[in-house]
N, C-alpha and C positions, 0 to 999 in steps of 0.2 A: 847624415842628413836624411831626414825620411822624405819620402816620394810621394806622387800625388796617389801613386796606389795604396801606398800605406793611411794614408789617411783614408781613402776609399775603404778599406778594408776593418778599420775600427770602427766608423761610420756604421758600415753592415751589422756589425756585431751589436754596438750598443743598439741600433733598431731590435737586431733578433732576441736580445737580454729583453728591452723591454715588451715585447711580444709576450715571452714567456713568462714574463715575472708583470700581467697587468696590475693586478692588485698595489702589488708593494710599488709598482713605479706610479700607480695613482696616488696611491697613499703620502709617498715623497712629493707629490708636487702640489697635494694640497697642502702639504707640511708648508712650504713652500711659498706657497699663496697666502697661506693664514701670520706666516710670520711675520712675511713684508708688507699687510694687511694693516697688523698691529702697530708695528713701525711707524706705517704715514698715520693712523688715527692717533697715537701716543702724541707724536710731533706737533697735531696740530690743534691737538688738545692743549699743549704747554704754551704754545706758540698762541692760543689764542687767551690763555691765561695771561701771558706777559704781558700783549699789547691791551689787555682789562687793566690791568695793576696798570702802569706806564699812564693808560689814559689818565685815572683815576687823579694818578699820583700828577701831571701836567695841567688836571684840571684845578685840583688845588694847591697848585705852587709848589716850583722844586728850590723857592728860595725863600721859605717860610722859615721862622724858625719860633717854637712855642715852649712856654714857659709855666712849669706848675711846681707845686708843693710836693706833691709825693711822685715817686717815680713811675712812669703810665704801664710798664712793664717786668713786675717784679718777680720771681719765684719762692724769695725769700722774706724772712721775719723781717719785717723794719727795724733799721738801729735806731738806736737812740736818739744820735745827729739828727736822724729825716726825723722819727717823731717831734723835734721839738723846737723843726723850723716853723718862722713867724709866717704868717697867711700871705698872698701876694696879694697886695691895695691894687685900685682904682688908681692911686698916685705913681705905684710902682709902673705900673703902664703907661701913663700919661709922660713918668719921666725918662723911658724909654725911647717916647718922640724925639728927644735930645741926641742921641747916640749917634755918632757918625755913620752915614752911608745907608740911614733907617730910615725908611719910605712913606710908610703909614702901620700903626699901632691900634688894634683893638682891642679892650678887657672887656672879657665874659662871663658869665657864669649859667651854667646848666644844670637843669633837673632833669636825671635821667638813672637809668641801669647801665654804669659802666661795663660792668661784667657781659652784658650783653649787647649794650650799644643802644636800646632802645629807649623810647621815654613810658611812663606811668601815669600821663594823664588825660583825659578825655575831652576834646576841642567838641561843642555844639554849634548847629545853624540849624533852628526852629527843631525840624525833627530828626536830623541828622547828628553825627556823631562820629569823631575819626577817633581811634581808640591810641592808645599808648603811643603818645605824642612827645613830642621829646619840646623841652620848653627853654628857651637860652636867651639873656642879656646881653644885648654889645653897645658898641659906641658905635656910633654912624660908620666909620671906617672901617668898618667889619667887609663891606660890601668889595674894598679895595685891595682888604688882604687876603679874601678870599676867591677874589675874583668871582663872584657870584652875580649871573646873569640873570635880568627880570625876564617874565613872561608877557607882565603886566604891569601896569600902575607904577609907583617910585616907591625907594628906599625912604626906609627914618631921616632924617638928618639931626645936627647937632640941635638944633631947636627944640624939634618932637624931643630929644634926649634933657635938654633941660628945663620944659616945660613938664615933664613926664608924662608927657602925652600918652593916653592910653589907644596906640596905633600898635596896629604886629602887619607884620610879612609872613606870609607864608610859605610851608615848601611847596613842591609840584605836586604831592601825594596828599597831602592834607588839605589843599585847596580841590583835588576832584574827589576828595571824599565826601566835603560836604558840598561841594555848588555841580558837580559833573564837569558840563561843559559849558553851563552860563559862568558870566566872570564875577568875579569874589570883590573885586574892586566898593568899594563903597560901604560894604556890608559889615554887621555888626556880627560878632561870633559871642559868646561866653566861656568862659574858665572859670572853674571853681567860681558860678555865681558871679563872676567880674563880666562886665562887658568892653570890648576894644573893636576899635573900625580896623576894618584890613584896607590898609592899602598899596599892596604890592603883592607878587606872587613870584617867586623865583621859578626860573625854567631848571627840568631834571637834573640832576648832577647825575654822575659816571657811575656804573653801580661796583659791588665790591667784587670779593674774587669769585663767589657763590655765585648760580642764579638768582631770581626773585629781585623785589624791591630794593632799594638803598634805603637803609632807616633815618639816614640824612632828607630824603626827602618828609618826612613823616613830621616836623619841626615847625613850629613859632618863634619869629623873632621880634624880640622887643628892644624899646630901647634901655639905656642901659640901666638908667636910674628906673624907669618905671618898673621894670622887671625887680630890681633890688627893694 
């Protein structure tokens, strides 16, 4: 069993080592420092990634489930099968509603760069202009399954939808592109030479894994038939 002198006595020593060896025992303890440095930055780097995703993913539903024609994920040639499945209707949605334990049902359709997520066309107000605007169809219900919170003004409803009412919603980004900080509410925008009144303005969505904007926010939404 060592004594208390013996610990005394290694004590002495490592002091007089590092005495003599300053260098290299600085050198270790910034090894040292920079190590455990990186550690807590790595950690809270991922750690602050997870809870971005997590958000993201909570804000728009972890009991979502969507349904398309070609697979949104592929690395490979398409078969044959996928190529030469029939389109998904308006009715195939609609008849959805029916399914047990199914809540609410939106059919949409977008114009945009999958590849990139963003959209390709240019929203005006007088001299203003939001660029590469991503442009999407739904049914009233869209608001429900997406759980997409206003800022301002109201949603479509089935009406506006079977009237064809020429109304859009806009995102959070696309409405301070062209009004700043007065409200969009009322006002008339153009597309492609079309005119539509805005009346609503979603508040920000959760952004991706990257910095910068959400190109979700950048978006017009119509109703379903108008848009078609």
């Amino acid at each position: 069993m060592a004594g208390r002198g013996d610990y005394s006595e290694n004590f002495g020593m490592a002091v007089d080592t590092i005495r003599k060896n300053k260098l290299r025992s600085g050198l270790t303890i910034l090894g040292i420092v920079i190590g455990v440095t990186t550690v807590i930055a790595i950690s809270s780097v991922v750690n602050g990634l997870n809870k971005n995703i997590s958000d993201q993913v909570t804000s728009m539903g972890s009991n979502i489930l969507m349904a398309f024609k070609f697979n949104v994920f592929t690395f490979s040639r398409p078969t044959s099968e996928i190529l030469t499945r029939k389109e998904l209707t308006y009715d195939d949605a609609m008849a959805m509603k029916d399914l047990p334990h199914v809540q609410a049902v939106t059919a949409g359709q977008r114009l945009f760069l999958p590849q990139f997520g963003v959209g390709t066309y240019a929203v005006k107000y007088k001299d203003k202009k939001a660029k590469n605007t991503i442009l999407e169809g739904d049914t009233a219900s869209v608001k429900d399954v997406y759980d997409l919170d206003l800022k301002e003004g109201r949603s479509f409803t089935d009406t506006d939808d079977d009237n064809r009412s020429n109304v859009v919603v806009l995102g959070y980004d696309t409405a301070k592109f062209l009004f700043g900080e007065d409200s969009a509410i009322g006002k008339e925008i153009t597309i492609e030479g079309q005119a539509f009144q805005v009346i609503g303005v979603n508040e920000k969505r959760k952004g991706g894994i990257g910095a910068g904007d959400n190109p979700e926010d950048n978006i017009v939404f119509f109703p379903y038939h108008t848009f078609h």
